[in-house]
N, C-alpha and C positions, 0 to 999 in steps of 0.2 A: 576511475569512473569520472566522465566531463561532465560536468555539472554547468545551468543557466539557474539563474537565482531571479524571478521578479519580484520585484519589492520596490516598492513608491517610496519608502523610509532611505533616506540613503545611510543615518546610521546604522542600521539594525540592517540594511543589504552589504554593507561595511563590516562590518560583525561579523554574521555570515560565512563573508568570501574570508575572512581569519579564521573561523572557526573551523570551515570545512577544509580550509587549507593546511591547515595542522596537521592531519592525517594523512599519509605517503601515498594510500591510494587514492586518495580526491583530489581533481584539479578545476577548480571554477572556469571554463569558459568565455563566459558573460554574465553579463548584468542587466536587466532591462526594466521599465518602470511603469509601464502601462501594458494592454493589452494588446495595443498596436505593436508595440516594440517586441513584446514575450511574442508573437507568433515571426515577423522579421526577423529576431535573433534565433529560433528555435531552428526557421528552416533551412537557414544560412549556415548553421552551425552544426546543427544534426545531432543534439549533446545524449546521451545516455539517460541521464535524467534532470527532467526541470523542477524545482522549487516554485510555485508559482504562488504569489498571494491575493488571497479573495478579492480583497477589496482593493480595488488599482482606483484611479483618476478616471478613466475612461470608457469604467465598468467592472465586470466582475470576473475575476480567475478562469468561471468554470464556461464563458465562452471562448477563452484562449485556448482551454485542454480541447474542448470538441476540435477546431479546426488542426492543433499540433498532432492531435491523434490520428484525423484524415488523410491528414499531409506523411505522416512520420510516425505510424502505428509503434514501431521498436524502441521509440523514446515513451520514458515512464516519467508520469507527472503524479509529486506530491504535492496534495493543496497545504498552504500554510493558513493555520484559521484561527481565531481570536477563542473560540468557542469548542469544546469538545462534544455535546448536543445540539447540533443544529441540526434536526432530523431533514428537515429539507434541501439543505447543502447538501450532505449526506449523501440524500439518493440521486439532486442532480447532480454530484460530482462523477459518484461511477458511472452514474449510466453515460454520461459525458466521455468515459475511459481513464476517470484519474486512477492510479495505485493507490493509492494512500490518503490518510491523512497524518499532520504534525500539529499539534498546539502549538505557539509562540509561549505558553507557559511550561512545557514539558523538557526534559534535564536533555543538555547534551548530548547525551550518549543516545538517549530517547532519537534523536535527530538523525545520530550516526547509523544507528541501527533500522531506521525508518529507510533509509538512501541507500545501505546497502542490500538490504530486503526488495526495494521494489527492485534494481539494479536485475536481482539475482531471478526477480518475476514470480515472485512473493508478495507478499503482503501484512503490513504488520501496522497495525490500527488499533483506537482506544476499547474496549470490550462495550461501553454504552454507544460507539459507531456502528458495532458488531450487530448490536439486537433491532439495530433501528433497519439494518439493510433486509430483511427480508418479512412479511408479513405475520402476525401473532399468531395464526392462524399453523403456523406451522409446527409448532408445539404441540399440538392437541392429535397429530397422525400419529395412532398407537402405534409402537413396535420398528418407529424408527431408529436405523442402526441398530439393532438387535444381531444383524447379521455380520455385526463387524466382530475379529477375532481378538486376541487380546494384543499383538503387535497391533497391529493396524490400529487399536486403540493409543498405545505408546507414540505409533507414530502421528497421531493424528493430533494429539498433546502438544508435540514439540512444533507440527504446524499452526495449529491457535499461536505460539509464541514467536509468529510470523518465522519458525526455520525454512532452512531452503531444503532442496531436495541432500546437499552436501552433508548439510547442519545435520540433518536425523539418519542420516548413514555415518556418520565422524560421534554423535552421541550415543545410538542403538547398536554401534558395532557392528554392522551391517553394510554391504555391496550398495554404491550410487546406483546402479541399473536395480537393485531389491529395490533402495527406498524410492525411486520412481514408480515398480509397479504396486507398490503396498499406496503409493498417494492415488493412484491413475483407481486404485482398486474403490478408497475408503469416497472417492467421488462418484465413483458407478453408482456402488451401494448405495449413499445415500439422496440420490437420482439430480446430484448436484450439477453444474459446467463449469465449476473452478475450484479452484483452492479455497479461495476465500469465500464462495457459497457453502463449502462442506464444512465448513468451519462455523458458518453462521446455524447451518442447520443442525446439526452437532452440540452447539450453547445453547438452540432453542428447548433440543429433546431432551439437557439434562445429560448430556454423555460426557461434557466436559464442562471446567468452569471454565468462563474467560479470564485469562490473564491479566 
């Protein structure tokens, strides 16, 4: 997985490129320190996925993701955020197009598992991220999901804990082309357009807890 890292800290971007480098399938890229440079490096480079952090020198993260997403839709941006409640980061980062978010306070593995998730076109985010992205309002539609079965409940479990489509066909025992149409199925149902919507509406209605 090619990884771009932004970060104005040049420790903690130092850090980083060691930590993600440890892992056989991570290869850092680049490095870039502002928002000028994260979209120059992005489009030059074309990396898999960007790390990029909110608060640069010359603004803020989530107008770097809008333009790398215009330019280079296939590359997945995780914002790096100081805060796991900033409900208005939050929503301008997706609607922006980032994957994800990472704490700077959240464990390693936390990190690993954030990179390989969006990589795989997943998503795997804090549960108080989760409630903030779609309206309270959406709680209160009697009888949502009701019409989900009890796989499609199983598998819809193991997507809240950001898995990929591989992840709940390797843990359900179950055909990659099954757990595709059991995911493609539980977002009709609940009149979702993503993975990560049916998962926010799903925590809203009470059919799952967030992880």
């Amino acid at each position: 997985i090619r990884i771009v890292i932004v970060e104005d800290h040049e420790i903690l971007a130092r850090g980083l490129t060691r930590l993600l480098e440890s892992c056989e399938d991570f290869e850092v890229v680049g490095v870039g320190r502002t928002v000028k440079e994260a979209i120059s490096i992005s489009l030059d480079l074309r990396p898999d996925v960007v790390l990029m952090d909110y608060q640069l020198p010359d603004g803020d993260g989530v107008t770097a993701v809008e333009q790398i997403k215009r330019e280079i839709p296939a590359t997945q941006v995780i914002m790096l955020t100081g805060s796991d409640n900033d409900e208005r980061l939050a929503r301008r980062a997706f609607e922006a197009g980032c994957s994800g978010f990472v704490g700077k306070s959240r464990s390693v593995e936390d990190l690993f598992s954030v990179v390989r998730a969006a990589h795989a076109g997943d998503v795997l985010i804090t549960p108080v991220m989760l409630l903030m992205l779609l309206p309270r309002s959406t709680a209160s539609h009697g009888g949502v999901g009701t019409n989900l079965s009890r796989r499609e409940l199983e598998v819809l479990g193991v997507m809240a804990e950001g898995g990929s489509d591989k992840e709940i066909a390797e843990r359900l025992f179950i055909s990659l082309n099954t757990a595709r149409k059991h995911a493609q199925n539980i977002i009709r149902k609940l009149g979702a357009h993503s993975k990560l919507e049916a998962v926010v509406v799903a925590v809203r209605a009470g059919l799952i807890r967030p992880m």
